[in-house]
N, C-alpha and C positions, 0 to 999 in steps of 0.2 A: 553455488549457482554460477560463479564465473566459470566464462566457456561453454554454458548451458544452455541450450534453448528449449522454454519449456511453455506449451500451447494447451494441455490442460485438453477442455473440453470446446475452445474456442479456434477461431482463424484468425484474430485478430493480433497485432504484435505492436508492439511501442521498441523503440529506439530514441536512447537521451542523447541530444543533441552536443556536439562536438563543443560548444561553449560550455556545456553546464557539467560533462564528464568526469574535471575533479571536483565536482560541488558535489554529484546527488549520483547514489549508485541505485543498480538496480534493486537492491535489498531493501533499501531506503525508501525505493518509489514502493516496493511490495508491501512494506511496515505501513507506508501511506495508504495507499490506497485502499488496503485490508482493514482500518484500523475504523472503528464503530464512530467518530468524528468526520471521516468523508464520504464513510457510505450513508453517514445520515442526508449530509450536504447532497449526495446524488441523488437519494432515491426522494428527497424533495424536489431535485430539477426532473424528474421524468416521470412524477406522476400522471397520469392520464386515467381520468373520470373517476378520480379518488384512489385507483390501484397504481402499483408499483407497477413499470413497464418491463418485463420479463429479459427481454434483452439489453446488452451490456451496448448505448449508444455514445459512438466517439465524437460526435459534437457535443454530449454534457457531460463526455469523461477533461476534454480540452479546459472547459473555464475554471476546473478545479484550483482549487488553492495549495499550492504547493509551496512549504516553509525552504525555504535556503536555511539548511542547520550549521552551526559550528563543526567542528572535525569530530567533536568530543560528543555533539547530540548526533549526528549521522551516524557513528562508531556504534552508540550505544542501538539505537533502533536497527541496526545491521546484525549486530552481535545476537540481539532477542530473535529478527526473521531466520538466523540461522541456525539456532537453537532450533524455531519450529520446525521448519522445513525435515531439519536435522530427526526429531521426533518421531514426525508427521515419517518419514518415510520407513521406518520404526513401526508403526501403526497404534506410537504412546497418546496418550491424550498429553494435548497440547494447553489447556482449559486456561490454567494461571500465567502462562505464558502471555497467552494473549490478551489476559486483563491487564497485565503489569506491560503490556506493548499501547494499550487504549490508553493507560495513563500517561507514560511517555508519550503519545501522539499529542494528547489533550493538553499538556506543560508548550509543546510547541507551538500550537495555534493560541496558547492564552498568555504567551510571553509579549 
């Protein structure tokens, strides 16, 4: 992923700020924000009239909760998103990957 830039289906892009660069990489933010513990968190802030809001909105992607990991929990959720990624461009199923990625996610918000 490093060196890569990659827009998917979206126009939208994030850039981690010059302070936080050796804390949180971009694999790290992908494990996050992919990970079935924040998408629950979001898709509770943009509900609208009981439905999930279709589009990806950057004022309730902002107040997200984002863990500050040790070197060793960032390693590990970087090492899993590159596996998938890795996979994923394969066209293998990814399935157990990303349950054993939800579990590491959910160790870090319940530390």
């Amino acid at each position: 992923m490093a060196n890569k830039i990659f827009f998917g289906n979206t126009i939208q892009a994030g850039i981690i700020k010059e302070a936080y660069k050796d804390i949180i990489s971009y694999e790290y933010l992908c494990g996050l924000l992919n990970s079935q513990y924040l998408r629950n968190i979001y898709e509770q802030n943009v509900k609208e009239g009981g439905r999930v809001f279709p589009q990806v909105k950057l004022e309730k992607l902002k107040p997200l909760p984002i863990v500050i990991p040790t070197k060793e929990e960032r390693k590990k959720v970087e090492d899993i998103v590159s596996q998938i990624i890795d996979l994923r461009s394969k066209s293998q199923d990814t399935e157990d990957l990303e349950v054993y990625l939800n579990q590491v996610v959910n160790k870090l918000y319940m530390k």
